[in-house]
N, C-alpha and C positions, 0 to 999 in steps of 0.2 A: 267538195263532192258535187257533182252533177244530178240532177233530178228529173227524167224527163217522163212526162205523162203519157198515158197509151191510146187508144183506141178504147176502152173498159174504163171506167172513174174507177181509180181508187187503185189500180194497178198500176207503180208505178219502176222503171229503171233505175238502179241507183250504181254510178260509177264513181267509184271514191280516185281520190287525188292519189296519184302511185310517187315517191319521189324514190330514184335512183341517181347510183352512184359505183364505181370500181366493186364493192363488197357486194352491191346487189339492191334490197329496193324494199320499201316501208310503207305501207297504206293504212288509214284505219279504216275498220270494215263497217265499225258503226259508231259513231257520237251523239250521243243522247241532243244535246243544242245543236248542233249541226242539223239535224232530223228537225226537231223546232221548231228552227227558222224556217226550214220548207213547208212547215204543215202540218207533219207526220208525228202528232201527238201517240206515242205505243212505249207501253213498258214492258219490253220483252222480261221472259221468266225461266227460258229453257233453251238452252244450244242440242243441237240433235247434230249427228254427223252420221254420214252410209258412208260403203262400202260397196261399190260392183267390181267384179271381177271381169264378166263378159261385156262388151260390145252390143248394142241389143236390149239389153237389160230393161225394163220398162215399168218404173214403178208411179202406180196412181193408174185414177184419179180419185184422190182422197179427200178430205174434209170430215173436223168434225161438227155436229149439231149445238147449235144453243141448248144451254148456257155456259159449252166449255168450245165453243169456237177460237179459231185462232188464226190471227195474222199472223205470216211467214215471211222472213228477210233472207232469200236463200242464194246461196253462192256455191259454185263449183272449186277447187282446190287442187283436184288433182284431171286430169284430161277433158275431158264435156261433156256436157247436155245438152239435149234441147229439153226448154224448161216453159212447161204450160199453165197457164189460170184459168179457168171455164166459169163463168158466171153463171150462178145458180141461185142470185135471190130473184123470188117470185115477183114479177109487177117490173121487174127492170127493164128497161129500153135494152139493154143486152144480154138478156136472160138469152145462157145455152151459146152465145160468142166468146171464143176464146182468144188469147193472143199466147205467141210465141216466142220463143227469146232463146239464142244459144248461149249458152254462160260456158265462161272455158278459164281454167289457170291463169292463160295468155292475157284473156282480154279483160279478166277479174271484175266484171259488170256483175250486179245485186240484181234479185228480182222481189219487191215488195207484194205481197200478194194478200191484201184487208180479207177477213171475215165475210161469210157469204161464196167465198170460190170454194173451188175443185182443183185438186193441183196432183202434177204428176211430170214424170220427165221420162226421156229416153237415152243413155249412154251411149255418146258416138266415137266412142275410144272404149280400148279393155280398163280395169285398172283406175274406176273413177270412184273419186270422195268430194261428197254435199255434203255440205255441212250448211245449218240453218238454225236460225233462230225464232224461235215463237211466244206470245203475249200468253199463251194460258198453256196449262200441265197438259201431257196427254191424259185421257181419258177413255179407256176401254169403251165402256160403256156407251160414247159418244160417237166412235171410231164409224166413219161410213165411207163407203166408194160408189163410184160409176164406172161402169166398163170402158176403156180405154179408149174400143174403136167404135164408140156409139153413132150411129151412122147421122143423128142427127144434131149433134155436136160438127162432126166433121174435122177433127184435127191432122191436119198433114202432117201425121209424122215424116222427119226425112227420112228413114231409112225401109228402106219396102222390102223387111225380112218380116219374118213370126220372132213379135218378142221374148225373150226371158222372163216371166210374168211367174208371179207367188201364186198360190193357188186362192188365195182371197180374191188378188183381185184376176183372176179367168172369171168369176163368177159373180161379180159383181154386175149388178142391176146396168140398166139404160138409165138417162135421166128422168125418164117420164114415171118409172115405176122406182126410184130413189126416196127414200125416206129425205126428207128436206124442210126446215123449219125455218130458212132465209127468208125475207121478203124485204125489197129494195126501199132503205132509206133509215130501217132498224137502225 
């Protein structure tokens, strides 16, 4: 596996070794020693998988609060995304800087995304499944978002339509008025 670091500490790419052959092709998605050796001490707990049907689709930016926060290992399976992290612990040098990442079937690139972000994607095909994995349970009660297009976030989405949006998140908060119990270094 390849591990490459971003612009944001602690968000990182992960592109696992693909071997093919005539039948077709074999990756592993995640190896506990493999992770390791790079740094990335996490005991995932939970595989989560969606489902979009449209094109558009836009789900986040979510995150939950301490003490049931969660790292996410997320991978696209069936056509793309563009896949975001938004740093939101307090005090950080990149509090409110996101970075972005297309994950696609094709290019079967991982996005690590630690504790303290905002995460959320756009579908740029109909007919897409995320599947991911995370260090701690969901938790209702913990569940928060930020509005998508927070004007001072700034995320380029690429596609300049009105997204497919749940009605959670149309109405979710700005960063500035987000319930948030991050702060960098926790």
């Amino acid at each position: 596996m390849k591990f490459t670091k971003t612009n944001i500490d602690g968000v990182v790419v992960v592109e696992p070794n693909v071997f093919g052959d005539h039948r077709g092709w074999f990756l592993e998605s995640y190896n506990e020693s493999v992770f390791l050796e790079a740094g990335i001490d996490v005991k995932f707990v939970q595989d989560n998988q969606s489902f979009s049907a449209s094109k558009g689709t836009l789900r986040g930016l979510h995150y939950q609060l301490n003490p049931k926060a969660q790292t996410k290992l997320v991978r696209c399976t069936q056509g793309a995304i563009f896949d975001v992290a938004v740093d939101i612990r307090k005090q950080s040098p990149t509090f409110g800087e996101w970075f972005g990442i297309e994950l696609t079937a094709q290019n079967k690139k991982q996005l690590l995304i630690p504790k303290g972000f905002a995460h959320g994607f756009m579908t740029l095909t109909e007919n897409v499944e995320v599947q991911y994995k995370v260090d701690e349970l969901y938790a209702p009660e913990c569940d928060r978002g930020i509005i998508w297009n927070d004007p001072t976030i700034g995320v380029k989405w690429p596609l300049d339509i009105k997204p497919v949006l749940s009605g959670k998140d149309e109405k979710a908060p700005v960063l500035k008025n987000a319930e948030n119990n991050f702060s960098y270094g926790d």
